[in-house]
C-alpha positions as CSV (number, residue, x, y, z in Angstrom):
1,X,0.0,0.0,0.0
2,X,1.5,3.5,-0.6
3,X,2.8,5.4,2.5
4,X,0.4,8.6,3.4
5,X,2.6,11.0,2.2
6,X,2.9,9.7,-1.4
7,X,-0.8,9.6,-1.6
8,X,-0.9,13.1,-0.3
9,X,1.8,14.0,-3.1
10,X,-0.2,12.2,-6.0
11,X,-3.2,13.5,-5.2
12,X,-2.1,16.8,-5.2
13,X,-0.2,15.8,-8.4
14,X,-3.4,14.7,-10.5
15,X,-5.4,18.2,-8.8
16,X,-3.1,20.5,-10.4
17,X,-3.2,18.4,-13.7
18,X,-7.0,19.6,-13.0
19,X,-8.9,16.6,-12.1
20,X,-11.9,16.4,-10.2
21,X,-12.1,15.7,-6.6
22,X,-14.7,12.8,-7.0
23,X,-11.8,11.4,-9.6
24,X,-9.2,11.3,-7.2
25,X,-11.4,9.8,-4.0
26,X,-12.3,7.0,-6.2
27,X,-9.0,6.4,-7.8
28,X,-6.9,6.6,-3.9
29,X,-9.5,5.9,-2.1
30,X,-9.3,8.7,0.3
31,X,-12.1,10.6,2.1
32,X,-13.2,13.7,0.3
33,X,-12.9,16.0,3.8
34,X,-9.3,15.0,3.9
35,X,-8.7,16.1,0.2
36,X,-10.5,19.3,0.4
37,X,-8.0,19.9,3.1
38,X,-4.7,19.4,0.9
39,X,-6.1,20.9,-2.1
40,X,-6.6,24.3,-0.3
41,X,-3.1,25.7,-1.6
42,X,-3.5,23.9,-5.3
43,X,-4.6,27.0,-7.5
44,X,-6.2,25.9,-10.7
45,X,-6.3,27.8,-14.0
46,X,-9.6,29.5,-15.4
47,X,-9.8,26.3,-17.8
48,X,-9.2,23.8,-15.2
49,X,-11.8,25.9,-13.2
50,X,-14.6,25.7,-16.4
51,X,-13.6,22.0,-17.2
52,X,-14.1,21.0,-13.7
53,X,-17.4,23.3,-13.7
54,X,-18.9,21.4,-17.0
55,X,-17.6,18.2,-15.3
56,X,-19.9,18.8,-12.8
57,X,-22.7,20.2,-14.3
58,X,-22.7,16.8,-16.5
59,X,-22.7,14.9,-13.4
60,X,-25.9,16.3,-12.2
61,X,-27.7,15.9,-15.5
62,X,-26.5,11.8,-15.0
63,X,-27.4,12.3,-11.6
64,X,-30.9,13.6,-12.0
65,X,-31.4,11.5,-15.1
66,X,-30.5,8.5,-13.1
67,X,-32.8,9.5,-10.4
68,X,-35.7,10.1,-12.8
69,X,-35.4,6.8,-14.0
70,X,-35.4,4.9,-10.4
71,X,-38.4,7.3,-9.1
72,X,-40.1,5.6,-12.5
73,X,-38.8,2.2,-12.2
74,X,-40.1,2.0,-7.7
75,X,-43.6,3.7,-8.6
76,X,-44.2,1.0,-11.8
77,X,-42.9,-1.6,-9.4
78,X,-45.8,-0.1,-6.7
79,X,-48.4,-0.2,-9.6
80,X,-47.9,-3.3,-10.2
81,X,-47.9,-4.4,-6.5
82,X,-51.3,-2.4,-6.0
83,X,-52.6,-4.3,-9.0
84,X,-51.7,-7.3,-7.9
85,X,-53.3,-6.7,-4.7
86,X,-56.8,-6.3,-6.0
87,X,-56.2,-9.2,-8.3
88,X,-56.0,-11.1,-4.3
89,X,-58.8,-9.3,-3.2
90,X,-61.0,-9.8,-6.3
91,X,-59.9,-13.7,-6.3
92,X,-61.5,-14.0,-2.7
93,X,-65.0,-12.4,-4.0
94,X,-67.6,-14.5,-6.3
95,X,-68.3,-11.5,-8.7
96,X,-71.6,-13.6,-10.2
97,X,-73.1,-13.6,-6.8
98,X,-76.0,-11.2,-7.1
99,X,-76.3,-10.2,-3.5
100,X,-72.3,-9.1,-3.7
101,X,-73.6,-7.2,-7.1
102,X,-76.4,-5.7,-5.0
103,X,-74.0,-4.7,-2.5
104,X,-71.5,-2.7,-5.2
105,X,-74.5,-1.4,-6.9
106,X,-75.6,-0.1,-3.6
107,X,-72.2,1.3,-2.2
108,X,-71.7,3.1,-5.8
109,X,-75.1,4.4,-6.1
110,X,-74.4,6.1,-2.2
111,X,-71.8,7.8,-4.0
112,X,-73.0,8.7,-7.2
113,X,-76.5,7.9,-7.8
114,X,-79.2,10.8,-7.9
115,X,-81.0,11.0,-4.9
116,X,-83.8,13.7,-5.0
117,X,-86.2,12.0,-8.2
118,X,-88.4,9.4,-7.3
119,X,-86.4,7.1,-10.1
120,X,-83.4,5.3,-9.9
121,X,-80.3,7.2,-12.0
122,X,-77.1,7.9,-12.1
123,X,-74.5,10.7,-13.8
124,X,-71.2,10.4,-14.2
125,X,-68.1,11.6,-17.1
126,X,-67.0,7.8,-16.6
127,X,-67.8,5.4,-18.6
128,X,-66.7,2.7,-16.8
129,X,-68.6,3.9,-14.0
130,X,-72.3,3.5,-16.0
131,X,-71.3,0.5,-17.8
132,X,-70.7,-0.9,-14.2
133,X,-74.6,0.8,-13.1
134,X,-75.9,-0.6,-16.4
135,X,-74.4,-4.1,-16.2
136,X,-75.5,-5.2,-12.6
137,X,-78.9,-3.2,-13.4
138,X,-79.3,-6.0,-16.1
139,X,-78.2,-9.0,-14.4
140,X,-80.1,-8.1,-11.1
141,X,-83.0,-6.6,-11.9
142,X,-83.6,-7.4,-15.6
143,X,-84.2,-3.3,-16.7
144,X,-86.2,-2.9,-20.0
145,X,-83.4,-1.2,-22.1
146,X,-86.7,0.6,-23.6
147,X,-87.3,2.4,-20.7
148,X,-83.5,3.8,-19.9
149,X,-83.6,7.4,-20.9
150,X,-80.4,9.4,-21.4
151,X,-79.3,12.7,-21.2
152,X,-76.1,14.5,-22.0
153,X,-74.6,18.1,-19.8
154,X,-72.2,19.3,-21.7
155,X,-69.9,22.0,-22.3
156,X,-70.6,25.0,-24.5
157,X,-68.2,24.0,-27.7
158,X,-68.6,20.6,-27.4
159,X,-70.6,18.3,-30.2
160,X,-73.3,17.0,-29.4
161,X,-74.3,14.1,-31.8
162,X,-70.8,13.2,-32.2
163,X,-71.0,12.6,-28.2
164,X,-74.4,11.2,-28.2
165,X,-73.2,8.5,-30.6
166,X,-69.8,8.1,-28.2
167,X,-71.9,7.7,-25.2
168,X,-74.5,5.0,-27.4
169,X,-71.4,3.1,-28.5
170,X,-70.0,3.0,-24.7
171,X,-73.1,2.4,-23.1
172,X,-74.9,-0.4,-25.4
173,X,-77.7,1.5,-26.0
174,X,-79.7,3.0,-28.1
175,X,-79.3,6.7,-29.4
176,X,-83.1,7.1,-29.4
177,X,-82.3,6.5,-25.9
178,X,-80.6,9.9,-25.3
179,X,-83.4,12.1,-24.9
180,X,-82.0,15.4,-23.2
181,X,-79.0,17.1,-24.3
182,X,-78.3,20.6,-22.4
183,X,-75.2,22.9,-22.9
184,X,-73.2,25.3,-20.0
185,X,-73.2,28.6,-21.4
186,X,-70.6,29.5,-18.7
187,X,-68.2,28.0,-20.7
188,X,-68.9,29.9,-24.3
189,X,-65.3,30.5,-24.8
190,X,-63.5,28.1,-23.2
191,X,-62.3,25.5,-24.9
192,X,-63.4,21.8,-23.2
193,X,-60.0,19.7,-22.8
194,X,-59.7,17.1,-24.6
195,X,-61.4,13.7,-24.1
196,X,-63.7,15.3,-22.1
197,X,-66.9,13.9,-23.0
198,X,-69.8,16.0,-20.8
199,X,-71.5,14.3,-18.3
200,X,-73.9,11.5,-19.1
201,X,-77.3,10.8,-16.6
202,X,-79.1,7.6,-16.6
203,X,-82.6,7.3,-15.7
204,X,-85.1,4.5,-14.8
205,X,-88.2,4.9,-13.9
206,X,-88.5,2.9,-10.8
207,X,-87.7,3.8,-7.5
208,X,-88.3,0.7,-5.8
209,X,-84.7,-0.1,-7.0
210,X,-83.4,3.2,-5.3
211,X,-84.9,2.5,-2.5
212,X,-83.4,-1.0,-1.8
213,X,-80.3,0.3,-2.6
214,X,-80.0,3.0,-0.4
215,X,-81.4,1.1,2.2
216,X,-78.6,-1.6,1.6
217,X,-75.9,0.7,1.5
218,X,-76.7,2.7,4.7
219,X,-77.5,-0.8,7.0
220,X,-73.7,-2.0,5.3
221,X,-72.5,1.2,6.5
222,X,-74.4,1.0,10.1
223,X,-72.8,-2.6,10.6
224,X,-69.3,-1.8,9.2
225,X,-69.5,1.1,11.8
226,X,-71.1,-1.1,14.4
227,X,-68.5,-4.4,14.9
228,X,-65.2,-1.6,13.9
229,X,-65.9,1.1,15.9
């Protein structure tokens, strides 16, 4: 192993041929505190001073880049653990079971099924969300696709039969179904971002089905409350 003086004299040796201190920890493998130190006295030139500066400068572009890409690579890795997760979750649950149906239906219609009209309905900009309020409609209560009527709240610039066919297509339904289109003048002006497609309400005219619904959501709630208090 060299002696500490003959590091000391080579690493002053390489920092007046201008190179970095990072360089010369890694290549004697001496702390960077105890460098700083010796290289106090070494005076550099003005280009040894800008190479060094661009030296470093590139070192935090790799440094951030690198960082970038591990931030990307731990929050796909959580994605996929959260996915994975409701895969579990989802495995434990028979999804054909009407009652569990009942039981989504009701817990999403708490949250976003109209309450006031004596009807049952529901408005959303999801898709995903009706198709899911359609779908167990269908299986659990066998709806009469005849009486689903449609409406469409949209922006003041958007396009209204172009959407009404988008939310047909979506939906499985008919466009005769989409009875009601109204438009926000607030927004004349303002330009709707895109893939916004308004806000689509479905109605059906039975309450009964609101009713239960409610009523099966709040008594979940009550008992959830009830044994974790």
């Amino acid at each position: 192993m060299l002696e500490w003086s003959t590091k000391k004299r080579r690493a002053i040796e390489m920092r007046k041929r201008g190179l970095s201190i990072v360089v010369i920890e890694k290549k004697l493998k001496i702390n960077r505190s105890t460098l700083s130190g010796w290289f106090k006295s070494v005076k550099l030139t003005e280009s040894q001073k800008r190479k060094l500066e661009n030296q470093r400068l590139r070192g935090l572009m790799v440094a951030r880049s690198r960082a970038v890409e591990w931030h990307r690579s731990q929050k796909k890795l959580r994605l996929e653990k959260a996915l994975q997760e409701a895969r579990d979750t989802l495995g434990n649950i028979d999804t054909n079971n009407s009652h569990v149906l009942d039981l989504a239906l009701a817990m999403l219609y708490l949250g976003e099924g109209l309450k006031q009209p004596e009807e049952t309905g529901m408005g959303n900009t999801d898709p995903l969300i009706l198709k899911t309020f359609l779908s167990i409609l269908r299986k659990n209560y066998n709806v009469d696709i005849r009486r689903i009527r449609c409406e469409l709240h949209l922006r003041a610039d958007q396009d209204s039969e172009g959407l009404k066919k988008f939310w047909s297509r979506e939906l499985k339904l008919p466009v005769e179904n989409f009875k009601y289109i109204s438009f926000d003048k607030r927004t004349k002006g303002s330009p709707s971002y895109e893939n916004y497609r308004g806000v689509c309400v479905i109605r059906y005219g039975n309450v009964a089905i609101k009713r239960k619904l409610i009523n099966i959501s709040r008594e979940f709630c009550e008992s959830v409350i009830k044994e974790h208090p």
